[in-house]
C-alpha positions as CSV (number, residue, x, y, z in Angstrom):
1,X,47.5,-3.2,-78.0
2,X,43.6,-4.1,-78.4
3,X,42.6,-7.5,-76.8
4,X,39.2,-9.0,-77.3
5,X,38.6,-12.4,-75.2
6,X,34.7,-14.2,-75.9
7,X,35.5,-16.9,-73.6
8,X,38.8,-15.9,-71.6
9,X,41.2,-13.2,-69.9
10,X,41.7,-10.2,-72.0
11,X,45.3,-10.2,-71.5
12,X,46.5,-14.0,-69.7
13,X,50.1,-14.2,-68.4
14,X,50.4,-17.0,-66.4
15,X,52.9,-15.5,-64.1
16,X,55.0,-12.0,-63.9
17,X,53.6,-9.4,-65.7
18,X,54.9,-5.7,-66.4
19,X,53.5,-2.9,-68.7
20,X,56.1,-0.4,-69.3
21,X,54.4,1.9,-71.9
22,X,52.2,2.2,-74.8
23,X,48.2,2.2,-74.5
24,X,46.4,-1.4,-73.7
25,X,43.0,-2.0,-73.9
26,X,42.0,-5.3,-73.1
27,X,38.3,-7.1,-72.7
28,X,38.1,-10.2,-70.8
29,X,34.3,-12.5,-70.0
30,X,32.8,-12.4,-67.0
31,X,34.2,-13.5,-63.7
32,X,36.4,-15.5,-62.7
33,X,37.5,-14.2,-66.2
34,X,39.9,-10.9,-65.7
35,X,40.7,-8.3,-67.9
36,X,44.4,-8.8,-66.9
37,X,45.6,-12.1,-65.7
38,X,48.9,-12.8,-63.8
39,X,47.9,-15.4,-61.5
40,X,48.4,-13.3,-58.3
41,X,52.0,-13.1,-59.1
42,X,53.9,-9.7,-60.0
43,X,51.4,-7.2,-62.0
44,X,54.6,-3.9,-62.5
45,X,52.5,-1.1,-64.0
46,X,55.9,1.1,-64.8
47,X,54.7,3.6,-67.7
48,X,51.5,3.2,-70.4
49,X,48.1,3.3,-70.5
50,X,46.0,1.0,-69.9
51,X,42.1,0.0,-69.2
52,X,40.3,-3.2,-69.2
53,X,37.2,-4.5,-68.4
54,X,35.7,-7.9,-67.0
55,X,34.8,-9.5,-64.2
56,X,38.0,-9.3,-63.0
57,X,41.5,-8.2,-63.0
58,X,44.5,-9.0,-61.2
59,X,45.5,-6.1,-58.7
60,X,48.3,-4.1,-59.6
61,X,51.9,-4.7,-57.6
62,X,52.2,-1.3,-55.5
63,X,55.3,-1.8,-54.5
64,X,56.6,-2.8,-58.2
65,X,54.0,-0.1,-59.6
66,X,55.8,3.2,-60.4
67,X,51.9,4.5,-62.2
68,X,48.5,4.6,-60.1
69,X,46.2,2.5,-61.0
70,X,42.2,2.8,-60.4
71,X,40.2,-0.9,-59.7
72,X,36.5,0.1,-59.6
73,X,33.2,-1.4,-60.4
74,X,30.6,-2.1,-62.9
75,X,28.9,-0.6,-66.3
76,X,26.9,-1.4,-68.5
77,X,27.5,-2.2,-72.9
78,X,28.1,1.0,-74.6
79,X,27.9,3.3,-71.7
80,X,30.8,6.0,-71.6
81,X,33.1,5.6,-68.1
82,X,34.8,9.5,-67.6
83,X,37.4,10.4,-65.0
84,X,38.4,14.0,-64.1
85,X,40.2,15.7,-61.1
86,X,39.2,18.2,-59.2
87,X,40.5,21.0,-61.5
88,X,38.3,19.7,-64.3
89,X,40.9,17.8,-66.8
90,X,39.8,14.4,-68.2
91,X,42.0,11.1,-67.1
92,X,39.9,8.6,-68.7
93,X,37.6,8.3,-70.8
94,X,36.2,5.1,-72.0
95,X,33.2,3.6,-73.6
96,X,32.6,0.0,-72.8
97,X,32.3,-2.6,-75.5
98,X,30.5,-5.2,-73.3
99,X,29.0,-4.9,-69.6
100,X,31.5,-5.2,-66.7
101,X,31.9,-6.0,-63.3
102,X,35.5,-4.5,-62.9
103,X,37.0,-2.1,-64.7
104,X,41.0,-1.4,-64.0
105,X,42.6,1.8,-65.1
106,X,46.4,2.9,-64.9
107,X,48.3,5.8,-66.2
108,X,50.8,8.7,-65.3
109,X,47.3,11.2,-65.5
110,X,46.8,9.5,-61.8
111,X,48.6,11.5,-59.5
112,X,49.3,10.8,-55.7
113,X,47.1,12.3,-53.2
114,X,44.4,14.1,-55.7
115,X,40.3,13.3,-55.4
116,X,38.8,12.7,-58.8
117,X,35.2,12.2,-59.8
118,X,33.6,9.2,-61.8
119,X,31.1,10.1,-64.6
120,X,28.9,7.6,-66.1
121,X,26.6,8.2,-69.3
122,X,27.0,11.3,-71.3
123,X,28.7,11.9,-74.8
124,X,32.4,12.6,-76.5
125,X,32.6,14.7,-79.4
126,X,35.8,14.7,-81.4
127,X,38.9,13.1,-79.7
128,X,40.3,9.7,-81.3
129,X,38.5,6.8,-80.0
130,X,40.9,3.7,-79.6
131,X,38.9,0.6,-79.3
132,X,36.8,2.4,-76.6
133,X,39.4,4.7,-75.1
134,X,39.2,8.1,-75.9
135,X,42.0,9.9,-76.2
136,X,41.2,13.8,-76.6
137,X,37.9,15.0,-77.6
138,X,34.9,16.9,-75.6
139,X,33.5,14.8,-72.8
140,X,29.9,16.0,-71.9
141,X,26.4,15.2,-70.6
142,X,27.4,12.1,-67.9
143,X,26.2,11.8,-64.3
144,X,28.5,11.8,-61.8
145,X,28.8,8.8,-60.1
146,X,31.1,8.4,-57.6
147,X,34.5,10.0,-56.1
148,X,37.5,8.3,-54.9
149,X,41.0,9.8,-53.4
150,X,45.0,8.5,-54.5
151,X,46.1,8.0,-51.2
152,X,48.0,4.6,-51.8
153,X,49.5,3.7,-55.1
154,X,46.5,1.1,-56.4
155,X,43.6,2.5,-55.2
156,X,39.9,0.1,-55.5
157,X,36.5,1.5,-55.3
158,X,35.0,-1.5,-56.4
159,X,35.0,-4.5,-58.8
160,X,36.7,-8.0,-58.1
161,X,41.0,-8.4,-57.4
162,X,41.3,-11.8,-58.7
163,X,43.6,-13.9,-56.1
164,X,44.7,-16.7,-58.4
């Protein structure tokens, strides 16, 4: 699923929402504008990919989440967001269609307990690009940025939980 919002929430439920599998990409405006939207109510992340960007999302329910999901902050139009874990293997890549304040990320690739470093800028060569996400190819070239660790199940280095 690819959703594109110009004046809106990428992805608005207006109440319980739950992502059980599949690959999501949404795009939301700027804040109080989220990528995802559930109105502080239940946000399941059960299986799937998904990324979106915005100036907000709605957090991620841990204890309804069965997938690890990443809340971080900003980037800029067209730069390339990479995620990698200590042993060196990509778990996002993703190049942002418009600038950001909060970016939210979930996916099995996540694992409990593991450090993994944020690269900003750089290049993907080959790989199938999906509305921005990358899935496979050669990341190279980016800066690193920052590091975070998995210790709880939604883990935010960043960006704007939207409350309501």
């Amino acid at each position: 699923i690819y959703s594109y919002a110009t004046n809106n929430d990428g992805i608005d439920a207006n109440g319980l929402m739950t992502i059980t599998g599949g690959i999501i990409v949404a795009v939301g405006t700027r804040e109080p504008e989220a990528s995802f939207d559930c109105d502080a109510r239940t946000f399941a992340i059960t299986g799937g990919m998904m990324v979106g960007v915005a100036g907000a999302t709605s957090g991620p329910t841990a204890s309804a989440s069965t997938v690890h999901s990443l809340v971080m902050g900003s980037g800029a139009t067209g730069q390339i967001v990479h995620i990698q874990d200590s042993d060196g293997n990509e778990v996002m890549t993703f190049k942002a269609p418009e600038s950001f304040t909060t970016l939210v990320y979930a996916s099995s690739k996540l694992q409990a307990n593991k450090t993994y470093t944020v690269y900003t800028g750089g290049s993907v060569s080959s790989g199938v690009d999906f509305n921005g996400l990358y899935l496979g190819g050669t990341y190279s070239g980016g800066t690193s940025s920052s590091s975070f660790t998995t210790a709880n199940m939604v883990t935010q280095i960043g960006g704007s939980i939207s409350r309501g």
